[in-house]
VMD Tcl script that builds the backbone (N, CA, C; Angstrom):
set m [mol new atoms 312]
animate dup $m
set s [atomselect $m all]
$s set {name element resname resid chain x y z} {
  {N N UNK 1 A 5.456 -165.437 -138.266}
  {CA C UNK 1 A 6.773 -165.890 -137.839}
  {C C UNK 1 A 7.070 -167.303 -138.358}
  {N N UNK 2 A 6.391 -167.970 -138.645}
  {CA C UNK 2 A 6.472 -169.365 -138.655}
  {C C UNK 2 A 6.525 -169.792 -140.313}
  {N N UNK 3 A 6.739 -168.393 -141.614}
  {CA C UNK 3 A 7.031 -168.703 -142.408}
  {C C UNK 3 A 8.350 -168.161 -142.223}
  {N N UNK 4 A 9.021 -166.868 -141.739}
  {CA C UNK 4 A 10.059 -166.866 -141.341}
  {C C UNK 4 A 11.176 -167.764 -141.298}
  {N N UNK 5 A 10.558 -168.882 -139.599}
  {CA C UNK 5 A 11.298 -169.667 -139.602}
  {C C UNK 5 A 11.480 -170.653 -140.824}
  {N N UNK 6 A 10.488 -171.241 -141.415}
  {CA C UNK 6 A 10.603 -172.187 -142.720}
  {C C UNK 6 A 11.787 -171.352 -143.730}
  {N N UNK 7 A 11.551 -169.958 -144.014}
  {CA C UNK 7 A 12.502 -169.513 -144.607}
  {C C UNK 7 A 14.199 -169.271 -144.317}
  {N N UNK 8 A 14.298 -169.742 -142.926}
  {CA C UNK 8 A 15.454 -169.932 -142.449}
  {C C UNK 8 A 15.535 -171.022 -142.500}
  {N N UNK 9 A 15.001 -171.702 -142.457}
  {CA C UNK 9 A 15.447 -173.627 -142.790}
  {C C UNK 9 A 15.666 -173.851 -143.856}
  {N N UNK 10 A 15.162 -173.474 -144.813}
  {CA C UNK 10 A 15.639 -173.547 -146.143}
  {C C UNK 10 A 16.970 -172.849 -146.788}
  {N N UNK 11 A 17.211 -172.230 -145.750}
  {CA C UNK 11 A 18.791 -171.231 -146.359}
  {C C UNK 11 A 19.958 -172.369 -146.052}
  {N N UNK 12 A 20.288 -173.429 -145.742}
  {CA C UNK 12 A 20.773 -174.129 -146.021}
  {C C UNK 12 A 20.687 -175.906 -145.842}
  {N N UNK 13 A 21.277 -176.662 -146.484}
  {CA C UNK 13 A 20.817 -177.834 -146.254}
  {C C UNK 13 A 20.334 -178.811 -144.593}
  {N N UNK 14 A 21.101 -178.511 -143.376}
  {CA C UNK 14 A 20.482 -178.266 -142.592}
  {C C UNK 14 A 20.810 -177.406 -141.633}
  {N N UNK 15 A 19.858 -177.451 -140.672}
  {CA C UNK 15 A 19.257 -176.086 -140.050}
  {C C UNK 15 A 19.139 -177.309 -138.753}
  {N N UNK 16 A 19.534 -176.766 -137.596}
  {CA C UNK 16 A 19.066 -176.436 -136.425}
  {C C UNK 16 A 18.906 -175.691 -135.275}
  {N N UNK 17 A 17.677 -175.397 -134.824}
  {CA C UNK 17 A 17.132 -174.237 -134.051}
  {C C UNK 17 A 17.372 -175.070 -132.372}
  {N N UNK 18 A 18.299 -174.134 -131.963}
  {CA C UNK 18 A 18.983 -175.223 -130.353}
  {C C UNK 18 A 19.134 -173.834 -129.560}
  {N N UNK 19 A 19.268 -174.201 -128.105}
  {CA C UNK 19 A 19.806 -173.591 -126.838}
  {C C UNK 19 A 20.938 -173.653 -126.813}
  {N N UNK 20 A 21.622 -172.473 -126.277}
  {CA C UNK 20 A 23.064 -172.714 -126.229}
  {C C UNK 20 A 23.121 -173.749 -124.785}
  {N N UNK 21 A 22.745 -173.722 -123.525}
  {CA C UNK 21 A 22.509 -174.899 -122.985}
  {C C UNK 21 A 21.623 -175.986 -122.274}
  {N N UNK 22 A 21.265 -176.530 -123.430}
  {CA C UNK 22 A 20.280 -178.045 -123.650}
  {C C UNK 22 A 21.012 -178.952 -124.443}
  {N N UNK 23 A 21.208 -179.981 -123.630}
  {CA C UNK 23 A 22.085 -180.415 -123.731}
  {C C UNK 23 A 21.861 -181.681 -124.618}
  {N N UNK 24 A 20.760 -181.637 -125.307}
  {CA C UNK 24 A 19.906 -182.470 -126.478}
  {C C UNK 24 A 20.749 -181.688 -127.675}
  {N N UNK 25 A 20.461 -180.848 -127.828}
  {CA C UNK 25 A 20.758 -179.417 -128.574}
  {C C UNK 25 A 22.099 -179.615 -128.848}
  {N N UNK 26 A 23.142 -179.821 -127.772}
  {CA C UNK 26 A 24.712 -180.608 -127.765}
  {C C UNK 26 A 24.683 -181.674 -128.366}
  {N N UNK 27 A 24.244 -182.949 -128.095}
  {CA C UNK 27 A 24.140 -183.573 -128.576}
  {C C UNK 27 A 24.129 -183.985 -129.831}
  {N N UNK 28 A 23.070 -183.124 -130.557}
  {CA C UNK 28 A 22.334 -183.402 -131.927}
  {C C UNK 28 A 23.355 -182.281 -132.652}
  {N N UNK 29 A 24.245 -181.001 -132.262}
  {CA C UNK 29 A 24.628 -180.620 -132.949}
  {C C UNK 29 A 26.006 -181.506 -133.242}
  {N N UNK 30 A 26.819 -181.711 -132.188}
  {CA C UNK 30 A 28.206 -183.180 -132.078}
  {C C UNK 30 A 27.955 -183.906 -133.364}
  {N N UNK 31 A 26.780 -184.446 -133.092}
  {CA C UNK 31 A 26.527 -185.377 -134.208}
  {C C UNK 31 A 26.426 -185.478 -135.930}
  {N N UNK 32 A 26.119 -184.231 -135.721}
  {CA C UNK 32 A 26.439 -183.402 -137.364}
  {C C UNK 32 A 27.470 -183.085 -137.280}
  {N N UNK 33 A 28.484 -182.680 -137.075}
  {CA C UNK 33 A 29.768 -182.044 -136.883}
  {C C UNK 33 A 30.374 -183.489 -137.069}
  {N N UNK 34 A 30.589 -184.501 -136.036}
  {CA C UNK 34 A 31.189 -185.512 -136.365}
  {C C UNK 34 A 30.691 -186.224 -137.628}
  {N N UNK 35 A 29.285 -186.294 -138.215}
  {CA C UNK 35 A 29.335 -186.400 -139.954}
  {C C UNK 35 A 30.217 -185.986 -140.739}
  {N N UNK 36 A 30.340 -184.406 -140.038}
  {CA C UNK 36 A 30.765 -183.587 -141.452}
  {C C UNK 36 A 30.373 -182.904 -141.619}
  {N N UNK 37 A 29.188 -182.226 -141.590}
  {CA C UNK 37 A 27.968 -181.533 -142.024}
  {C C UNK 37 A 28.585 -180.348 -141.083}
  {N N UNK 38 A 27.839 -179.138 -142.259}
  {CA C UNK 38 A 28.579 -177.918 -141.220}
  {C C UNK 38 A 27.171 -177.083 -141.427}
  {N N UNK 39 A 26.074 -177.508 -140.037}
  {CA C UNK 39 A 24.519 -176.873 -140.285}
  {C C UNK 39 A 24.815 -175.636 -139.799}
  {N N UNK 40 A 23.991 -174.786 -140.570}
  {CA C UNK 40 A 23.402 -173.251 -140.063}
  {C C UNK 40 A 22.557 -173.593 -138.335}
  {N N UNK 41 A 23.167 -172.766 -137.263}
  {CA C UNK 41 A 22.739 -173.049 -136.207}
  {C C UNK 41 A 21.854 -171.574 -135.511}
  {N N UNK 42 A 20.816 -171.741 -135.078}
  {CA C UNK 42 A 20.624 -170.558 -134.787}
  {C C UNK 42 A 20.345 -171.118 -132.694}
  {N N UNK 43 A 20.685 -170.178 -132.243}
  {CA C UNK 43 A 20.648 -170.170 -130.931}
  {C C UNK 43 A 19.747 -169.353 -130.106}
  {N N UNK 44 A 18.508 -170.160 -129.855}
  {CA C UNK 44 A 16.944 -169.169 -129.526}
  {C C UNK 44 A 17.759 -168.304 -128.340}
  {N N UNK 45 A 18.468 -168.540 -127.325}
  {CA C UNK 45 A 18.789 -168.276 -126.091}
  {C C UNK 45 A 19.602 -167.121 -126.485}
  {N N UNK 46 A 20.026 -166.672 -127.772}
  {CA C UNK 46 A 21.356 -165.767 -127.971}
  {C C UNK 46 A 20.952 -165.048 -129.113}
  {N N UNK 47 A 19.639 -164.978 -129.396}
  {CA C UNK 47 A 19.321 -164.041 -130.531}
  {C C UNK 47 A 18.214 -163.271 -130.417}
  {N N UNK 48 A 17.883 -162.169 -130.491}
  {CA C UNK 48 A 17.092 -161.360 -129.996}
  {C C UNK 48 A 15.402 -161.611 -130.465}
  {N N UNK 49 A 15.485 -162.440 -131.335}
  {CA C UNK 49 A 13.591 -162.805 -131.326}
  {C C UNK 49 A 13.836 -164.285 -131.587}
  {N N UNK 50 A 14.557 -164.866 -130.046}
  {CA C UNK 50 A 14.648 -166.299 -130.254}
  {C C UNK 50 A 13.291 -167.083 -129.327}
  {N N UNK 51 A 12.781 -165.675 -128.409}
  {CA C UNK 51 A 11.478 -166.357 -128.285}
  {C C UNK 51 A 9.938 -166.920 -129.202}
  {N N UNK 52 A 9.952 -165.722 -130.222}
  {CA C UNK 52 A 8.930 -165.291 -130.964}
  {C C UNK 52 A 9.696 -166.700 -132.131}
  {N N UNK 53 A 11.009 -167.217 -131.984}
  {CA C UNK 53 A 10.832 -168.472 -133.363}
  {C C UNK 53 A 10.543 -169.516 -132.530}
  {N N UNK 54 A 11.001 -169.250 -130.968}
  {CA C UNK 54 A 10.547 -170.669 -130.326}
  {C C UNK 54 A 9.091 -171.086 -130.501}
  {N N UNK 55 A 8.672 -170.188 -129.799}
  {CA C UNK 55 A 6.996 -169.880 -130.401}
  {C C UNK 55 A 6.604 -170.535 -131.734}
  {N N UNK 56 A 7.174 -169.904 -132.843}
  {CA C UNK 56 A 6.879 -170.439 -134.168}
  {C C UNK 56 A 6.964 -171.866 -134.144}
  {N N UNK 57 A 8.214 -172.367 -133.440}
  {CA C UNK 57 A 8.629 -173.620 -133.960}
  {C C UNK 57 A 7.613 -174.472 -133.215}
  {N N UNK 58 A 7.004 -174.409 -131.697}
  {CA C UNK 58 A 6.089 -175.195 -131.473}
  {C C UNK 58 A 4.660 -175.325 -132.422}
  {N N UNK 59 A 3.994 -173.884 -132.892}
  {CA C UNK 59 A 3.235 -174.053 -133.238}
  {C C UNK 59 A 3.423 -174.825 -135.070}
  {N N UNK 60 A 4.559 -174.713 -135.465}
  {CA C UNK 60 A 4.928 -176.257 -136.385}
  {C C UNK 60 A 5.015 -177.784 -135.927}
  {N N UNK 61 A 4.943 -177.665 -134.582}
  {CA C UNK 61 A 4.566 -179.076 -134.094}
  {C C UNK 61 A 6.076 -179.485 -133.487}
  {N N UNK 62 A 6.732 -178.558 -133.309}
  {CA C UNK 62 A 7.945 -178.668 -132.333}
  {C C UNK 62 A 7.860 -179.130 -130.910}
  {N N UNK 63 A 7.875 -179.947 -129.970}
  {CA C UNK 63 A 7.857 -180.164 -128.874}
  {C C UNK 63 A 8.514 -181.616 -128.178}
  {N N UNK 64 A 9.548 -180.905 -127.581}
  {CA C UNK 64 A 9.768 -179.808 -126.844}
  {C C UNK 64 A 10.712 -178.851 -128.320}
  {N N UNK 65 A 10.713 -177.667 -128.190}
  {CA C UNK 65 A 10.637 -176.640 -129.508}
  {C C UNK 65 A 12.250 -176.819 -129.981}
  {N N UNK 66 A 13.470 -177.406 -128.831}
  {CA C UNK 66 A 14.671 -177.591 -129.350}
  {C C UNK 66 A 15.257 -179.082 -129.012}
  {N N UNK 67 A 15.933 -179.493 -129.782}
  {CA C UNK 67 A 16.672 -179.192 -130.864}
  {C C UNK 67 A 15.526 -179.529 -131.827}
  {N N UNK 68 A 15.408 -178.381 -132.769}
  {CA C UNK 68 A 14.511 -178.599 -133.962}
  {C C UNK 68 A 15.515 -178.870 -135.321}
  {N N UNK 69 A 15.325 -179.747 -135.915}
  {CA C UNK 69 A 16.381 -180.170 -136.649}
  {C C UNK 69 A 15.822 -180.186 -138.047}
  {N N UNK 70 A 15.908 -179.471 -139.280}
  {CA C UNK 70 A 15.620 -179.209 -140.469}
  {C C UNK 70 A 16.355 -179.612 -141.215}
  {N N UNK 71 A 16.092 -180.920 -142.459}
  {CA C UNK 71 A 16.799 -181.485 -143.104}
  {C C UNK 71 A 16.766 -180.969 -144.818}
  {N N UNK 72 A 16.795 -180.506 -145.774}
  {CA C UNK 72 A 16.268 -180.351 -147.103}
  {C C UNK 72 A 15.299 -179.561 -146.812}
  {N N UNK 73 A 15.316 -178.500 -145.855}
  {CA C UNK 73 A 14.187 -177.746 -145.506}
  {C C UNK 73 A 12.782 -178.234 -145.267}
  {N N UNK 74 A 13.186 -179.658 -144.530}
  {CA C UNK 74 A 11.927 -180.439 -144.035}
  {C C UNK 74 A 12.307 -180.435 -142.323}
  {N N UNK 75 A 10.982 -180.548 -141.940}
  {CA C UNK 75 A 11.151 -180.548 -140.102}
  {C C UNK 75 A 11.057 -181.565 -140.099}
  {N N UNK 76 A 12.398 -182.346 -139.209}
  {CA C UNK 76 A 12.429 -183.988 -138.893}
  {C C UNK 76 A 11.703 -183.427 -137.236}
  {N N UNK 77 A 10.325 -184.057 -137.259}
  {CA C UNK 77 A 9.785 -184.104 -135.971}
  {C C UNK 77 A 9.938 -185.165 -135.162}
  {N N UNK 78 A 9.825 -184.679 -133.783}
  {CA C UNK 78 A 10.616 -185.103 -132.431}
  {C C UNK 78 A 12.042 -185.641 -132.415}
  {N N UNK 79 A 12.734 -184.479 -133.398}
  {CA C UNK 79 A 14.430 -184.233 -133.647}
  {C C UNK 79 A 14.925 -185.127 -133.180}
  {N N UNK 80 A 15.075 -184.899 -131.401}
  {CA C UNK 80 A 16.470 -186.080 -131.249}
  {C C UNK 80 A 16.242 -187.200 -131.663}
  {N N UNK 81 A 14.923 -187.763 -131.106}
  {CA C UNK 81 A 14.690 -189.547 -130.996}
  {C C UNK 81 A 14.675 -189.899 -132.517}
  {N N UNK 82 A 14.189 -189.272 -133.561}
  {CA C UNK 82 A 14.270 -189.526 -135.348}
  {C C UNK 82 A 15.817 -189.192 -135.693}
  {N N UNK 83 A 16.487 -188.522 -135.267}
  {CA C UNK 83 A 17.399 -188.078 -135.896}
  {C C UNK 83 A 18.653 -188.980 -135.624}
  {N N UNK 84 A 18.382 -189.595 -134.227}
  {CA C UNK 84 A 19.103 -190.500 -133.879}
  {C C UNK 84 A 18.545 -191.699 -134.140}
  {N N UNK 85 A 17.793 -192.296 -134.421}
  {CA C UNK 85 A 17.374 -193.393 -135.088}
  {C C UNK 85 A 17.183 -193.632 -136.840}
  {N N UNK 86 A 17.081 -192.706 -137.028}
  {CA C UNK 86 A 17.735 -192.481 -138.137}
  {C C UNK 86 A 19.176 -192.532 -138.693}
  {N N UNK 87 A 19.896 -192.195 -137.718}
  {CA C UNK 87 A 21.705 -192.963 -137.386}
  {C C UNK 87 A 22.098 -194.162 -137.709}
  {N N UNK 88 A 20.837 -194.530 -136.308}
  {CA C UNK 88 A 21.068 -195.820 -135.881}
  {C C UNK 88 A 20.413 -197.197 -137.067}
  {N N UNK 89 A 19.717 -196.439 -137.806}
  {CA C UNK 89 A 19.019 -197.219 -138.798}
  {C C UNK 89 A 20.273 -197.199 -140.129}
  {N N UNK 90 A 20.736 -196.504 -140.160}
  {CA C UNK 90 A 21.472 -196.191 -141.755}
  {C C UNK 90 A 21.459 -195.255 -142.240}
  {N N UNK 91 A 20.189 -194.970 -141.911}
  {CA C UNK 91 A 19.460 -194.144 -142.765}
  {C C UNK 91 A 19.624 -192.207 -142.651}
  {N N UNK 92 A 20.576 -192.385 -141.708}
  {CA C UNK 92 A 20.705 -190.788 -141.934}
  {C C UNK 92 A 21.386 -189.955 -143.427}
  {N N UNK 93 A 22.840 -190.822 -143.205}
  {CA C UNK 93 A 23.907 -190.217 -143.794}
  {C C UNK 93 A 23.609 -190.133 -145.698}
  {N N UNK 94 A 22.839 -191.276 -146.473}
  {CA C UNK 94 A 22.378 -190.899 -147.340}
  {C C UNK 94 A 21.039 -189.946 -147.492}
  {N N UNK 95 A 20.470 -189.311 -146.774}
  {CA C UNK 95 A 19.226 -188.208 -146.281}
  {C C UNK 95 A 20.068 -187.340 -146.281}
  {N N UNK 96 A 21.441 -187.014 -145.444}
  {CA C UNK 96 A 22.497 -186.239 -145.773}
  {C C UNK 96 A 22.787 -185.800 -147.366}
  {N N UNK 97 A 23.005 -186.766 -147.594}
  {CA C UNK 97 A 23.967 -187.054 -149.511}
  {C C UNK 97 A 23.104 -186.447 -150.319}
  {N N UNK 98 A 21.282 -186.798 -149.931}
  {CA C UNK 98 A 20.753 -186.353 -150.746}
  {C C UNK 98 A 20.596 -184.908 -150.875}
  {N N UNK 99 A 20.743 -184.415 -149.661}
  {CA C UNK 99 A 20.004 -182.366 -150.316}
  {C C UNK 99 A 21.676 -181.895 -149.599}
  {N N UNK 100 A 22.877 -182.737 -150.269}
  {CA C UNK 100 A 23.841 -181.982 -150.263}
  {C C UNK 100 A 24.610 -181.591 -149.193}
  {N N UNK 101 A 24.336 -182.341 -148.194}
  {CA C UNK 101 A 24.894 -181.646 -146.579}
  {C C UNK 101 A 26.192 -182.397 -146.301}
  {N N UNK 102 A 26.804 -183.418 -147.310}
  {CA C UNK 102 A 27.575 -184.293 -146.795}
  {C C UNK 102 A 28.055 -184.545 -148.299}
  {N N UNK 103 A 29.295 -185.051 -149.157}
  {CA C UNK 103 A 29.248 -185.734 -150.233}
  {C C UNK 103 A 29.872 -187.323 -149.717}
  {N N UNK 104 A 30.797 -187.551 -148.919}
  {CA C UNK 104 A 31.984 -188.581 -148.803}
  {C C UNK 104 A 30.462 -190.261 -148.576}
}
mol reanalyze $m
mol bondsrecalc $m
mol representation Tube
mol addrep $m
């Protein structure tokens, strides 16, 4: 399963694996959306083997397993707190530019 999931992270520039309600998961998706960025979202809670990727995604070192946030088909680990400091640093929006998720 857990090449699976890698193979769904890679189907587009990013990928996040969220609850429809966790409200981290809200959060971190808002935040791409207000970029710009229009990520492939998959919703463990609303898809029929969203346990068996939750599963996967911890044993990639996911924890807690959502919001798992896949950038250039890389796992930004412990999503929110990197992903938002990564914001907060600068440093997101060209990480964006680079594997295409954003041009402006």
């Amino acid at each position: 399963m857990e090449k699976q999931v890698m193979k769904l992270a890679s189907q587009k520039a990013v990928v996040i694996f969220s609850k429809s309600s966790c409200c981290m998961s809200h959060t971190i998706k808002s935040l791409f959306y207000d970029l710009g960025v229009s990520p492939a979202i998959y919703e463990l809670d609303e898809i029929a083997n969203g346990r068996e990727i939750e599963r996967a995604l911890q044993k990639l070192g996911c924890n807690p397993s959502v919001p798992a946030v896949f950038i250039g088909g890389q796992l930004i680990h412990n999503s929110t707190s990197t992903v938002m400091s990564l914001h907060l640093s600068g440093s997101l929006i060209p990480m964006l530019k680079r594997v295409g998720a954003i041009w402006l």
